[in-house]
N, CA, C and O atoms as a Tinker XYZ file with bonds, in Angstrom:
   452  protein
     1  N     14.147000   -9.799000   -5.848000    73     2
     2  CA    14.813000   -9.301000   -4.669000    64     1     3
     3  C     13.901000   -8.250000   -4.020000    63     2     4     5
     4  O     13.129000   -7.438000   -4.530000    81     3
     5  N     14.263000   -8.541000   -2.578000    73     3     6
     6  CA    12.938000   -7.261000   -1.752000    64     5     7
     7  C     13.751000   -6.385000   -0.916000    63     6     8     9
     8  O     14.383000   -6.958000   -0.028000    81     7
     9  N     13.866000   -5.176000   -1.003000    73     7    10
    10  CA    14.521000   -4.463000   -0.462000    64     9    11
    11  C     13.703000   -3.687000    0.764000    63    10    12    13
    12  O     12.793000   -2.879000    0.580000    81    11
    13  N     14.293000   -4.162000    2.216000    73    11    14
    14  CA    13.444000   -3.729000    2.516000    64    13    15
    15  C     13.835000   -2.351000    3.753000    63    14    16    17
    16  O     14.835000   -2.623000    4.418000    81    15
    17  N     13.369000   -1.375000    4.001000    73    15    18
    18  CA    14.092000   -0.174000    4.828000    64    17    19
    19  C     13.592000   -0.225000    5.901000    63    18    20    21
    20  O     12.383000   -0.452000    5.955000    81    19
    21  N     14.233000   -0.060000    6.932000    73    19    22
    22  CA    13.477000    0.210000    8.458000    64    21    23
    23  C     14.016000    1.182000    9.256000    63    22    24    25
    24  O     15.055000    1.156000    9.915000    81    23
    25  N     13.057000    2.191000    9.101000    73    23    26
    26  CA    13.304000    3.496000    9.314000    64    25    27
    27  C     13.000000    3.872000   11.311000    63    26    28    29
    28  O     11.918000    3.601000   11.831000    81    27
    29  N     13.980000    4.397000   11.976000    73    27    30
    30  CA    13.400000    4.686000   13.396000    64    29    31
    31  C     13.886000    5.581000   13.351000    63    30    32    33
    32  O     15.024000    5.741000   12.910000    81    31
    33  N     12.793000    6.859000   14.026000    73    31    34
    34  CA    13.163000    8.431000   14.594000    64    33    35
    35  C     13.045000    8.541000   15.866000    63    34    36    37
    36  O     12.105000    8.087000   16.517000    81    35
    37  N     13.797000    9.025000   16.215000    73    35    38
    38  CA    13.684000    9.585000   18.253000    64    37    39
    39  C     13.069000   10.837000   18.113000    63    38    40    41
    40  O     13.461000   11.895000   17.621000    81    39
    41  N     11.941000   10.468000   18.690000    73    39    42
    42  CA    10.899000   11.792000   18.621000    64    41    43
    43  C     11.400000   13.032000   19.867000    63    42    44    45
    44  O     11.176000   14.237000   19.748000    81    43
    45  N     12.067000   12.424000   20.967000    73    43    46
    46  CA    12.621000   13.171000   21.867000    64    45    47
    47  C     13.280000   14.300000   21.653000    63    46    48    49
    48  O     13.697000   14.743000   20.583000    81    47
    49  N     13.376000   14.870000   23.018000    73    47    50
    50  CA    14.338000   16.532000   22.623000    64    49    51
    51  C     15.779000   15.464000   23.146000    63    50    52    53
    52  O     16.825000   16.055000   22.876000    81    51
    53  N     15.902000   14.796000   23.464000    73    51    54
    54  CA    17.337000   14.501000   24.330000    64    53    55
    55  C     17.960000   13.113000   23.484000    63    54    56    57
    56  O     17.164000   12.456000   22.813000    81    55
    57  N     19.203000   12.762000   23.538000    73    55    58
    58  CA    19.453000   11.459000   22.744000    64    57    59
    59  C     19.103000   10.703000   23.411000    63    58    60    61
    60  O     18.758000   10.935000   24.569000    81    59
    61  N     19.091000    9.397000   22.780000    73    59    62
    62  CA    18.394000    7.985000   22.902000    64    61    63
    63  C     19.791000    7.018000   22.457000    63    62    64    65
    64  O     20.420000    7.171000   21.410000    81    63
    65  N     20.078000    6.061000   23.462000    73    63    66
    66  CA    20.709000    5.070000   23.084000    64    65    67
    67  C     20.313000    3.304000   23.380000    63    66    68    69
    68  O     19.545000    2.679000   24.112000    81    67
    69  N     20.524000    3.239000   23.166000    73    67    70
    70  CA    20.540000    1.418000   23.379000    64    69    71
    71  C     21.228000    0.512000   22.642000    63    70    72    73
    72  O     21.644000    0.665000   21.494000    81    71
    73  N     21.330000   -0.427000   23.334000    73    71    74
    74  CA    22.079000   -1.849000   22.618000    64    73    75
    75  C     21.712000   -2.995000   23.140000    63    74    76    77
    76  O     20.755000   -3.188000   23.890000    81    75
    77  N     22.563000   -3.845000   22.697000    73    75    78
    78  CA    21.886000   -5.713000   23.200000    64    77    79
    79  C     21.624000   -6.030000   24.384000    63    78    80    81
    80  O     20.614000   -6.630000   24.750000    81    79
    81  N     22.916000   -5.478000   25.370000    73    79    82
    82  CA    22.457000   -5.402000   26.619000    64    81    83
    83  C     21.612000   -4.967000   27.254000    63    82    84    85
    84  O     21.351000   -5.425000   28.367000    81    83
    85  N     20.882000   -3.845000   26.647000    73    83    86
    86  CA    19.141000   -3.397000   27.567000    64    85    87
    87  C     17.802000   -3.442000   26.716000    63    86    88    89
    88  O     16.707000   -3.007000   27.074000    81    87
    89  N     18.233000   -4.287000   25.079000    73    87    90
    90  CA    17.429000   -4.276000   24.527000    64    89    91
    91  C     17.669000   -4.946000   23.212000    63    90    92    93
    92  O     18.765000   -5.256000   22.746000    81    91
    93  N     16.381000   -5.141000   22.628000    73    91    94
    94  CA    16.668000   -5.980000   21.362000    64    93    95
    95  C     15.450000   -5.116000   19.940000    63    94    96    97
    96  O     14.371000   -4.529000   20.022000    81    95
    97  N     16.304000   -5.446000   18.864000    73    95    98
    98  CA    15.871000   -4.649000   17.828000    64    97    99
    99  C     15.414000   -5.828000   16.141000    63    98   100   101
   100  O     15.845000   -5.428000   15.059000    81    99
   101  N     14.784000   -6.825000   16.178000    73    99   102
   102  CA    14.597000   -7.404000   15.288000    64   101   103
   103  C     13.465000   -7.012000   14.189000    63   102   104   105
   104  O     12.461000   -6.314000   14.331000    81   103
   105  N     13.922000   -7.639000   13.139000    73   103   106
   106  CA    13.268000   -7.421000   11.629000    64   105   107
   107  C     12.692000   -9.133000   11.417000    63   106   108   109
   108  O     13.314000  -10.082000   10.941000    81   107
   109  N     11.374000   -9.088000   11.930000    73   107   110
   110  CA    10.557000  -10.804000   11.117000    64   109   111
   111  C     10.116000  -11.075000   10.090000    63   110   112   113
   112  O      8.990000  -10.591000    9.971000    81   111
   113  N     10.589000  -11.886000    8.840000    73   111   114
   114  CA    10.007000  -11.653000    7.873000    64   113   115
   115  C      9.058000  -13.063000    7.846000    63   114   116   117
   116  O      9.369000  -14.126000    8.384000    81   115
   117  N      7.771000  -12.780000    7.049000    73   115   118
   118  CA     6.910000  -14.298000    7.141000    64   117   119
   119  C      6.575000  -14.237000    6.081000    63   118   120   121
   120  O      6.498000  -13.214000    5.401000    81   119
   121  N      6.125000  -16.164000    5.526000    73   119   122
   122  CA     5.421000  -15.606000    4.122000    64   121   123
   123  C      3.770000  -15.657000    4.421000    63   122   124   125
   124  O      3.108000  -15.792000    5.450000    81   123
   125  N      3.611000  -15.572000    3.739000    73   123   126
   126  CA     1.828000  -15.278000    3.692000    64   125   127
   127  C      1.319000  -16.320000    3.002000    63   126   128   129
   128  O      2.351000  -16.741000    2.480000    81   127
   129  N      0.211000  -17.235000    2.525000    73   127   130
   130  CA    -0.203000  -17.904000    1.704000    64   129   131
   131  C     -1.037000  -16.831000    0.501000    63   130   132   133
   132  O     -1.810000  -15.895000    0.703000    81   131
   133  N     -0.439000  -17.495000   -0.964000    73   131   134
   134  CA    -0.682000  -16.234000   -1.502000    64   133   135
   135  C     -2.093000  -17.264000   -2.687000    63   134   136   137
   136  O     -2.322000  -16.907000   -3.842000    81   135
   137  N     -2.657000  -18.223000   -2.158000    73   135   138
   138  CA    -3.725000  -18.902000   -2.949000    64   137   139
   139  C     -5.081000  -18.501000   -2.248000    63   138   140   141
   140  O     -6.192000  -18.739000   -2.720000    81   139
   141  N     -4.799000  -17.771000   -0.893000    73   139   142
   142  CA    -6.167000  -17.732000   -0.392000    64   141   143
   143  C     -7.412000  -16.791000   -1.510000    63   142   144   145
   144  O     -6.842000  -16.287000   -2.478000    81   143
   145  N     -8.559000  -16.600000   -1.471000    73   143   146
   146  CA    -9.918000  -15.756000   -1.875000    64   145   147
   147  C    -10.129000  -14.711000   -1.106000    63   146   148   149
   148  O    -10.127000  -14.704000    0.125000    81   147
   149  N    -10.300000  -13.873000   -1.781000    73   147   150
   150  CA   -10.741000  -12.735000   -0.460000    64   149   151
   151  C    -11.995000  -13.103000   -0.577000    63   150   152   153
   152  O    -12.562000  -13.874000   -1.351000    81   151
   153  N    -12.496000  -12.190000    0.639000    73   151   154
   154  CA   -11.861000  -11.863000    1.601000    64   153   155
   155  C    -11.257000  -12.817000    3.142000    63   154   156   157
   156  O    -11.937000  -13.658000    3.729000    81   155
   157  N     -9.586000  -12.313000    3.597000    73   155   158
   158  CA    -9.241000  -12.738000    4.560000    64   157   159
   159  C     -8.763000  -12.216000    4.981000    63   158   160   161
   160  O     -8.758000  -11.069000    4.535000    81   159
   161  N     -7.624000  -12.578000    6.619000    73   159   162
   162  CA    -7.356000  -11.642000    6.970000    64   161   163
   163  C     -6.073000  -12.779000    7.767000    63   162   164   165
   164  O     -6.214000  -13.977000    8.010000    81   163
   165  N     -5.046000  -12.038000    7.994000    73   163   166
   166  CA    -3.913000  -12.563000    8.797000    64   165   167
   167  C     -3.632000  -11.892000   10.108000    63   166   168   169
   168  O     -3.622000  -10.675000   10.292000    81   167
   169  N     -3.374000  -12.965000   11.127000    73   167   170
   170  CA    -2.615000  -12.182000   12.538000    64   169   171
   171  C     -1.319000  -11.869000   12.301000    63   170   172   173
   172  O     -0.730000  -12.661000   11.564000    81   171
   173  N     -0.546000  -10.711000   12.815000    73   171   174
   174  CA     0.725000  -10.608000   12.854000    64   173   175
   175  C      1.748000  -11.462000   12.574000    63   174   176   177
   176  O      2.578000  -11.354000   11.672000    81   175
   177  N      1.623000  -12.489000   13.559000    73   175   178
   178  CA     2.445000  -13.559000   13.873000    64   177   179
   179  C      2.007000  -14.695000   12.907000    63   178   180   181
   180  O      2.675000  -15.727000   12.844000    81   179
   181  N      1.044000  -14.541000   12.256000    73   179   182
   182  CA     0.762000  -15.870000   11.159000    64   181   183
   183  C      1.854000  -16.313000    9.753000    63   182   184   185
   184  O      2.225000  -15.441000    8.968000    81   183
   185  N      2.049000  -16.993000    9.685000    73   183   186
   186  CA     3.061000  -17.416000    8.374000    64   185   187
   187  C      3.629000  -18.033000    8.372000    63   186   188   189
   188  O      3.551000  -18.730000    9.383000    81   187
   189  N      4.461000  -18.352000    7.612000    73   187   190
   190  CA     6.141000  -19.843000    7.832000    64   189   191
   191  C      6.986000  -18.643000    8.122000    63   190   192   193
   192  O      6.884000  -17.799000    7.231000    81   191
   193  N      7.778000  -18.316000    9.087000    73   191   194
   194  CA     8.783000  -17.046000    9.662000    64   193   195
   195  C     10.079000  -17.728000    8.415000    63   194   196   197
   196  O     10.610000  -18.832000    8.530000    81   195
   197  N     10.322000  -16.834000    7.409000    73   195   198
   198  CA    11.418000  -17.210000    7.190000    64   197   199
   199  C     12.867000  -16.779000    7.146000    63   198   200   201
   200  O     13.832000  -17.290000    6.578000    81   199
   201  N     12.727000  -15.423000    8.094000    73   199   202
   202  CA    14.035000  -14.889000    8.305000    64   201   203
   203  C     13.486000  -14.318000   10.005000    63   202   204   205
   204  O     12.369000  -14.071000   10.460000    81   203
   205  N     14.749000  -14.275000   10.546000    73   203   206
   206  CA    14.693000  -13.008000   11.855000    64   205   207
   207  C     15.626000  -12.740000   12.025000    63   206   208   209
   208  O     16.455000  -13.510000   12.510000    81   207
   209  N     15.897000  -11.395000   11.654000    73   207   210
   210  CA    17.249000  -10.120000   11.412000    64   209   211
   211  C     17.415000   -9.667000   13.129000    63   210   212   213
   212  O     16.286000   -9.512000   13.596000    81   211
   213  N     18.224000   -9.483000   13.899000    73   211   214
   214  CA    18.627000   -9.100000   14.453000    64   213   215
   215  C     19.562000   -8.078000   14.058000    63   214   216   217
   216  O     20.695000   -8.342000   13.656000    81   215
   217  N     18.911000   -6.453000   14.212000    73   215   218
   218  CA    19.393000   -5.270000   14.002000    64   217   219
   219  C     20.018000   -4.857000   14.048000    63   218   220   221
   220  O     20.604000   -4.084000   13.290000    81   219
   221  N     20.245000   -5.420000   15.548000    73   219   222
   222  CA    21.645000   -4.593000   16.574000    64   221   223
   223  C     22.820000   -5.677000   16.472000    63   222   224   225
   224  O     23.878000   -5.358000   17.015000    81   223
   225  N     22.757000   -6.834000   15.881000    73   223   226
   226  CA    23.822000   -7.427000   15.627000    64   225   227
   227  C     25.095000   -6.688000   14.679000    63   226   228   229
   228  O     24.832000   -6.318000   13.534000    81   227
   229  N     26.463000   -6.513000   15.245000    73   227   230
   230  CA    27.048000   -5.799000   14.463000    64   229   231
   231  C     27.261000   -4.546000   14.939000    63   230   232   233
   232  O     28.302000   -3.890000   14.960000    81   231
   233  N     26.048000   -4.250000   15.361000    73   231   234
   234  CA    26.008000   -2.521000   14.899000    64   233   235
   235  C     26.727000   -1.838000   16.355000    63   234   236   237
   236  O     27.284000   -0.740000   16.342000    81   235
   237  N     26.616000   -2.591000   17.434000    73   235   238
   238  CA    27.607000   -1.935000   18.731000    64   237   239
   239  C     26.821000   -1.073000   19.189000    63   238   240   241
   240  O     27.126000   -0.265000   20.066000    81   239
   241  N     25.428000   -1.183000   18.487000    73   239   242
   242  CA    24.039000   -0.554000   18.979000    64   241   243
   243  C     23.838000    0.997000   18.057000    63   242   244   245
   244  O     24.306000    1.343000   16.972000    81   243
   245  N     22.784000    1.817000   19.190000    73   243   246
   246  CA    22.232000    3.298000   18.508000    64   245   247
   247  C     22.402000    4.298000   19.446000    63   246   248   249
   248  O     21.890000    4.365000   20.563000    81   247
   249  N     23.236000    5.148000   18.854000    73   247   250
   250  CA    23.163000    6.527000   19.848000    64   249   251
   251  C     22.094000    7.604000   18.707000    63   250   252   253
   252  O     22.664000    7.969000   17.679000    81   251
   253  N     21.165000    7.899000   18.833000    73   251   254
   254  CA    20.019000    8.506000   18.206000    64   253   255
   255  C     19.741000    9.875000   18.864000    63   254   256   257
   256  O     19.230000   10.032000   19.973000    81   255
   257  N     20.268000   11.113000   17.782000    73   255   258
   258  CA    20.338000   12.554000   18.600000    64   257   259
   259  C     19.062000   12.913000   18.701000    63   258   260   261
   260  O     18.310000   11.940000   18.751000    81   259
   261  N     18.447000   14.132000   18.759000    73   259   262
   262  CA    17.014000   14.197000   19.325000    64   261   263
   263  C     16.356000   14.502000   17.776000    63   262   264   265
   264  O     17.181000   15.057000   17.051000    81   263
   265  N     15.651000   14.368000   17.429000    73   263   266
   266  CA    15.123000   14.228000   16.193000    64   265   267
   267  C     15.692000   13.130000   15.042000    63   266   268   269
   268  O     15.168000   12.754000   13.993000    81   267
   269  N     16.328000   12.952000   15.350000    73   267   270
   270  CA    17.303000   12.272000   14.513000    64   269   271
   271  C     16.739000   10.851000   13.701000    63   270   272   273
   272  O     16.594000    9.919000   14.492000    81   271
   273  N     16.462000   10.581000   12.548000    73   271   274
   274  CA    15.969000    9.363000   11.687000    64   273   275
   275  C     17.434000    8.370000   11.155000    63   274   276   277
   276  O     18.468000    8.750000   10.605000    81   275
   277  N     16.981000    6.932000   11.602000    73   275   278
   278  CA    17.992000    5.729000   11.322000    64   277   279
   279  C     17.449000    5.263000   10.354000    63   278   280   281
   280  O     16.267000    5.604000   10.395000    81   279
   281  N     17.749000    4.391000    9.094000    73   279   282
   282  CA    17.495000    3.386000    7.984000    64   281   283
   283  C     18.813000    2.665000    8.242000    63   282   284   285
   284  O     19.979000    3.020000    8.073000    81   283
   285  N     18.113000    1.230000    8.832000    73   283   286
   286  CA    18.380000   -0.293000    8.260000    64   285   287
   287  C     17.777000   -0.591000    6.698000    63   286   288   289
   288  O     16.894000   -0.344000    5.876000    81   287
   289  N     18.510000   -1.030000    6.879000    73   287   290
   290  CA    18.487000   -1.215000    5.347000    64   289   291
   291  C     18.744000   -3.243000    5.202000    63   290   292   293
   292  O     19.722000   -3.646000    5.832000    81   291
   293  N     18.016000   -4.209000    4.529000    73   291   294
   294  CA    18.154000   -5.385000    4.489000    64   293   295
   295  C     17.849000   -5.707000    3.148000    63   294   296   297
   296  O     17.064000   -4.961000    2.562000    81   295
   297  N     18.545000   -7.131000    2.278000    73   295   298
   298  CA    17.599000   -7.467000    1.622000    64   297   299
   299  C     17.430000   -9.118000    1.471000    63   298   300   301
   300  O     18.102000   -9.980000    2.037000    81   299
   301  N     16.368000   -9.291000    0.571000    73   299   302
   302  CA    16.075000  -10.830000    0.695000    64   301   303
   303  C     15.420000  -11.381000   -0.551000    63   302   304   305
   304  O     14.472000  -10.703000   -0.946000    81   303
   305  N     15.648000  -12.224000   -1.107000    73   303   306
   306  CA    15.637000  -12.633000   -2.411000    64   305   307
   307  C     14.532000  -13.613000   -2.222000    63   306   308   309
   308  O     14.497000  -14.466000   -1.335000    81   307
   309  N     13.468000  -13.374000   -3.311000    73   307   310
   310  CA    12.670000  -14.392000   -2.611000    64   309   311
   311  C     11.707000  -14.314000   -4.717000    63   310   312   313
   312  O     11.980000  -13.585000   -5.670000    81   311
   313  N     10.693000  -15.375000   -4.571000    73   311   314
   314  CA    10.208000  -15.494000   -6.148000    64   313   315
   315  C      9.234000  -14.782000   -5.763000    63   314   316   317
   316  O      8.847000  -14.512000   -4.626000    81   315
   317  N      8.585000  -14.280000   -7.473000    73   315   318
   318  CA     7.915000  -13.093000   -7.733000    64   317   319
   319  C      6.757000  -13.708000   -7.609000    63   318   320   321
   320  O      6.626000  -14.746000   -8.257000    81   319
   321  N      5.674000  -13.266000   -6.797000    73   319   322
   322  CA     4.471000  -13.175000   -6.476000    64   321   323
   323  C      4.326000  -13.520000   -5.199000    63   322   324   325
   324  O      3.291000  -13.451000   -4.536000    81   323
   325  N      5.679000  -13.998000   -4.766000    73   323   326
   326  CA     5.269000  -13.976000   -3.046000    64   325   327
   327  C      4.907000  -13.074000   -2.243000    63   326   328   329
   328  O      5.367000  -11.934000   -2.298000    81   327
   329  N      4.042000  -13.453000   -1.392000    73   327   330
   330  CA     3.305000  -12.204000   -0.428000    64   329   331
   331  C      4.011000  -12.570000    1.019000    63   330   332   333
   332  O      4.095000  -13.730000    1.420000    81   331
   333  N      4.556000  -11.317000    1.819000    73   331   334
   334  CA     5.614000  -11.755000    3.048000    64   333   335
   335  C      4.502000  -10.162000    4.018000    63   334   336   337
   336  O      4.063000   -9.118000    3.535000    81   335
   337  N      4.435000  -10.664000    5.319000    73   335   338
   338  CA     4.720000   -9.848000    6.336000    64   337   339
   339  C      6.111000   -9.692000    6.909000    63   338   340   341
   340  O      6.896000  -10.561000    7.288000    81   339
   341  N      6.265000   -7.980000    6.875000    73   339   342
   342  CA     7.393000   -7.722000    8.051000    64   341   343
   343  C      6.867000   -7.145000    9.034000    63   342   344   345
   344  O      5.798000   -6.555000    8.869000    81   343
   345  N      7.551000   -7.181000   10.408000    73   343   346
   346  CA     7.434000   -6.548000   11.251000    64   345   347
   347  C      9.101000   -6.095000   11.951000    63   346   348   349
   348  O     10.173000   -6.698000   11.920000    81   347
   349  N      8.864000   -5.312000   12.306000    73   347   350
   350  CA    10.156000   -4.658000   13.113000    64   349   351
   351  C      9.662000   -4.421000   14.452000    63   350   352   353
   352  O      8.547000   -3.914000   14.579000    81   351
   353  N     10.373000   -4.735000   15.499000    73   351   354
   354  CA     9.918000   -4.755000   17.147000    64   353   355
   355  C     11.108000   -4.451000   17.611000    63   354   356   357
   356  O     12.024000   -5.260000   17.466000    81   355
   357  N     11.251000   -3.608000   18.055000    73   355   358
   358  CA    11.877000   -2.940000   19.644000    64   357   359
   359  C     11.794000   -3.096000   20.599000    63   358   360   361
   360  O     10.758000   -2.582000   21.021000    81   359
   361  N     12.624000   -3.816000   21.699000    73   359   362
   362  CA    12.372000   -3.954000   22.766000    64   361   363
   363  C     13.084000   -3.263000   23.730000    63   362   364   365
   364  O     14.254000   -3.504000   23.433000    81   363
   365  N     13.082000   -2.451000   24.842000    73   363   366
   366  CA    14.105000   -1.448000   25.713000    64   365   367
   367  C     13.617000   -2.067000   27.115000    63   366   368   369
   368  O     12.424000   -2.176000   27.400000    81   367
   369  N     14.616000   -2.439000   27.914000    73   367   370
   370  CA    14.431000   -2.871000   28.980000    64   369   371
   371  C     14.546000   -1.917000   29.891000    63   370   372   373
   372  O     15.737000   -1.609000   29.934000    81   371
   373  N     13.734000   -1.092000   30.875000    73   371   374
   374  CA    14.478000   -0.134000   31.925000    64   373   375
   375  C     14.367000   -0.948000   33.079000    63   374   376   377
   376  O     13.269000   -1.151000   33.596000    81   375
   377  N     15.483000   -1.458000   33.549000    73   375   378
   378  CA    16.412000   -2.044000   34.143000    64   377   379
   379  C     15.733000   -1.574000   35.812000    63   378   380   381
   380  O     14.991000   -2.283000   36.491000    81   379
   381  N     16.249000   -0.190000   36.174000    73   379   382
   382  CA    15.479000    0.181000   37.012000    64   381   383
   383  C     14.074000    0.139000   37.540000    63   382   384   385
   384  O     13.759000    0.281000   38.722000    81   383
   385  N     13.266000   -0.074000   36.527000    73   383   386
   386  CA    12.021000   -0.141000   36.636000    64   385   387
   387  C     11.576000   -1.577000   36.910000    63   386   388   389
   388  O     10.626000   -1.880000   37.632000    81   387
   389  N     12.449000   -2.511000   36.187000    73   387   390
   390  CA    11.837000   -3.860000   35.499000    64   389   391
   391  C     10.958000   -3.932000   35.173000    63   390   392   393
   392  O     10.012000   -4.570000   35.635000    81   391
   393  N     11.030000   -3.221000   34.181000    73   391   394
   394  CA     9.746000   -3.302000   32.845000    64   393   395
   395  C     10.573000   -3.107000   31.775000    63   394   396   397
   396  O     11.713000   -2.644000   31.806000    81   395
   397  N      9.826000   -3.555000   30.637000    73   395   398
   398  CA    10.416000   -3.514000   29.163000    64   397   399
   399  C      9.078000   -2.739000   28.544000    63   398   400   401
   400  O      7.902000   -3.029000   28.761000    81   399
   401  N      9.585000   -1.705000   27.737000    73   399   402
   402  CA     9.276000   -0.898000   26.566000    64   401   403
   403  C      9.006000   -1.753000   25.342000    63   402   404   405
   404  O      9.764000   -2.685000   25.073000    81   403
   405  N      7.857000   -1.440000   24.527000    73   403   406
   406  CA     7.916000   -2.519000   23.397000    64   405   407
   407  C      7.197000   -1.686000   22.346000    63   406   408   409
   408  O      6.189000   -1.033000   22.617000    81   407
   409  N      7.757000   -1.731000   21.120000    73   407   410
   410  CA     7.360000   -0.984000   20.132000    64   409   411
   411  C      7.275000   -1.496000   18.441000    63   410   412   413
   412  O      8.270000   -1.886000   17.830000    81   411
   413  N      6.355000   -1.437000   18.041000    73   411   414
   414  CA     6.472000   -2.476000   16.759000    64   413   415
   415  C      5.497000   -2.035000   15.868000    63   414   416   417
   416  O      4.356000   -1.706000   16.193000    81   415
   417  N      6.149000   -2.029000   14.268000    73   415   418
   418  CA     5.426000   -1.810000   12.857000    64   417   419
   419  C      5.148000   -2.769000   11.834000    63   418   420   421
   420  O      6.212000   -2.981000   11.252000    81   419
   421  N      4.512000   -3.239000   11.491000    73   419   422
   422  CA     4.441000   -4.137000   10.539000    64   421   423
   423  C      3.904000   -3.745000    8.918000    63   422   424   425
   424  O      3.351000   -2.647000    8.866000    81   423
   425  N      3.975000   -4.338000    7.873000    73   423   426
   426  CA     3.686000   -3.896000    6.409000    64   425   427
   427  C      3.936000   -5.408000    5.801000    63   426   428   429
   428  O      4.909000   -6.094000    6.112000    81   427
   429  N      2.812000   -5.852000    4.805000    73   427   430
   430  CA     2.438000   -6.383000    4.033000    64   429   431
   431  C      2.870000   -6.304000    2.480000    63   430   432   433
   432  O      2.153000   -5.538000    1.835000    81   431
   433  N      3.626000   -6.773000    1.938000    73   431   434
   434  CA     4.159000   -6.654000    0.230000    64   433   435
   435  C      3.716000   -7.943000   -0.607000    63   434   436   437
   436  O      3.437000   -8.943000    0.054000    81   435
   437  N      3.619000   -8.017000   -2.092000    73   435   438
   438  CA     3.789000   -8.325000   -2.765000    64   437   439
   439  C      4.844000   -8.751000   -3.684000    63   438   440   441
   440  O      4.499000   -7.947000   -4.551000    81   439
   441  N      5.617000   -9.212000   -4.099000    73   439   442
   442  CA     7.395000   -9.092000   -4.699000    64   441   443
   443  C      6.738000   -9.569000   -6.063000    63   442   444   445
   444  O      6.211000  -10.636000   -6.378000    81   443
   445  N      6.949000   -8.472000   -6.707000    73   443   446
   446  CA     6.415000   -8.160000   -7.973000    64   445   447
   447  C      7.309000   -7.467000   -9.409000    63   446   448   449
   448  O      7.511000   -6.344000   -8.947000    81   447
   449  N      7.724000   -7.447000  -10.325000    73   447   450
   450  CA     8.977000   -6.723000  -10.866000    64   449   451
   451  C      8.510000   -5.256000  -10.995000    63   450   452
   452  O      9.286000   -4.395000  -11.408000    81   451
């Protein structure tokens, strides 16, 4: 089992909100091929995608005070020695502007006991 946390802070002095309607908050999980030799190297987006978490599903969205740190929290059961990319991406639409905000972390694991 992979437990995995996804932590967001509003670095701002002022709150921060959003939800589905001006924005989207997903968790991608991929696997990796775990027979390759090093050295190699993977793009973001490379893998068999085998989950995509939608964040804000449920949640009726984020009101985020000014400093303030969130943990999602997910998990996913998967066999031991698999190698998975996550990424977490944010998307905020300002509406007014028509432009979208886009923000994204990714991390590399092992599932190991």
């Amino acid at each position: 089992m992979l437990v995995i946390h996804v932590r967001s802070t509003n670095p701002r002095t002022t709150k921060f909100e959003f939800d589905q309607k001006c924005g989207s908050f997903f968790l991608h999980i991929r696997l990796l091929p775990s027979d390759r030799h090093a050295p190699f190297s993977f793009e973001e987006e490379q893998g068999q995608l085998v989950d995509s978490v939608d964040l804000l599903k449920g949640s009726g969205g984020y009101e985020m005070l000014p400093g303030a740190t969130m943990d999602d929290m997910r998990t996913i059961v998967l066999p031991l020695g698999t190698i998975v990319s996550m990424t977490a991406e944010l998307k905020i639409l300002r509406w007014w502007q028509k432009e979208e905000d886009f923000v994204s972390t990714s991390s590399v694991v092992r599932v190991e006991p």
